[in-house]
Structures are given as C-alpha cells and as structure tokens.
N, C-alpha and C positions, 0 to 999 in steps of 0.2 A: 504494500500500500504506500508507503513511505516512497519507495522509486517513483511508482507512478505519480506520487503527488507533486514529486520533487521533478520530474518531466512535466506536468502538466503548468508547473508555476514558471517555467522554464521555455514556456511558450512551444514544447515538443511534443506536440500532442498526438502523435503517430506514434510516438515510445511510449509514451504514458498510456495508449490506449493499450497497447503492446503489453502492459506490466499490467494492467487491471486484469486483461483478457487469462493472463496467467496465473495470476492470483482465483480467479473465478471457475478456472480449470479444477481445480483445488476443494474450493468451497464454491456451490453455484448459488448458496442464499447469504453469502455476503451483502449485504444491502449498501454499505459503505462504497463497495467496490462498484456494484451498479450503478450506485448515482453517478460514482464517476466516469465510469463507462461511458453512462448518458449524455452526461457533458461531453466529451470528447468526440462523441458522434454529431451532439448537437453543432458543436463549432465547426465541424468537417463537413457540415453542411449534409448530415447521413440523419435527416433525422424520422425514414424511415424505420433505418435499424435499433435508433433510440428505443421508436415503441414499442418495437419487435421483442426487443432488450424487456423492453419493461414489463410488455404483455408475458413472456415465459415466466420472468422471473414471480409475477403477482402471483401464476397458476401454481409455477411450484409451490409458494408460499402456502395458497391456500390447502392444497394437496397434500402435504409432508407435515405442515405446521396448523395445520387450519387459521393462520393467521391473515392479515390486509399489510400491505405495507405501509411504512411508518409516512406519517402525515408528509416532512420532508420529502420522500421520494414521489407521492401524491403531487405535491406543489411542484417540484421538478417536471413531471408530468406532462401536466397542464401548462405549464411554459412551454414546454417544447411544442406540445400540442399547438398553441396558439401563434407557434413563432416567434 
C-alpha cells in the first residue's frame, strides 16, 4: 500500500496502479487498496474499469462478508460516477 501511495503522490500512477493491483492479488477485499485503484483508473481516464473495480468488489463484499462498502468508497463512487 505504502509503494502505491508513494507512486501515486509521485504523480506515477501506472506504478501505483501496478502496486494496488498486486496488493489486491493478495487480499481482493482490501477496500483501502480499491479506492485507490479507483482513483488511478479514474485519472487515467479508465473510468469504466473504476466501476467495474467497484461493482466486483461490493458483490464480493456482500457474498463473503454480507457486508456494503464503507460510506468513503460509496462517495468515491459516485464521483467517479458523475465525472
């Protein structure tokens, strides 16, 4: 998490997406790691894949954890959503 954020602050967001994607390999209900996934799709102008990203990761959630995602990745969301 710490690379990718440290690529992402670093304005290298093709590495940073690079380190999230590996991190999530890992663990896939990382939520930390998705929003920033999110992010990095979003600025790459992928914001397709954003919700793609976002839509597996809710159903795992709800599937594995019976859980919603945390308000924060909600809000993430819906920006991206809206542009």
């Amino acid at each position: 998490m710490e690379l990718g954020d440290r690529h992402a602050d670093e304005g290298r967001n093709a590495k940073a997406a690079d380190a999230y994607r590996r991190l999530l390999a890992r663990d896939d209900l990382n939520e930390d790691a998705t929003r920033a996934l999110m992010r990095c799709y979003a600025k790459a102008g992928e914001r397709a894949q954003a919700l793609r990203l976002y839509q597996r990761f809710s159903e795992k959630l709800r599937k594995e954890l019976d859980a919603e995602p945390e308000e924060e990745t909600q809000e993430l969301i819906d920006e991206i959503k809206a542009g």
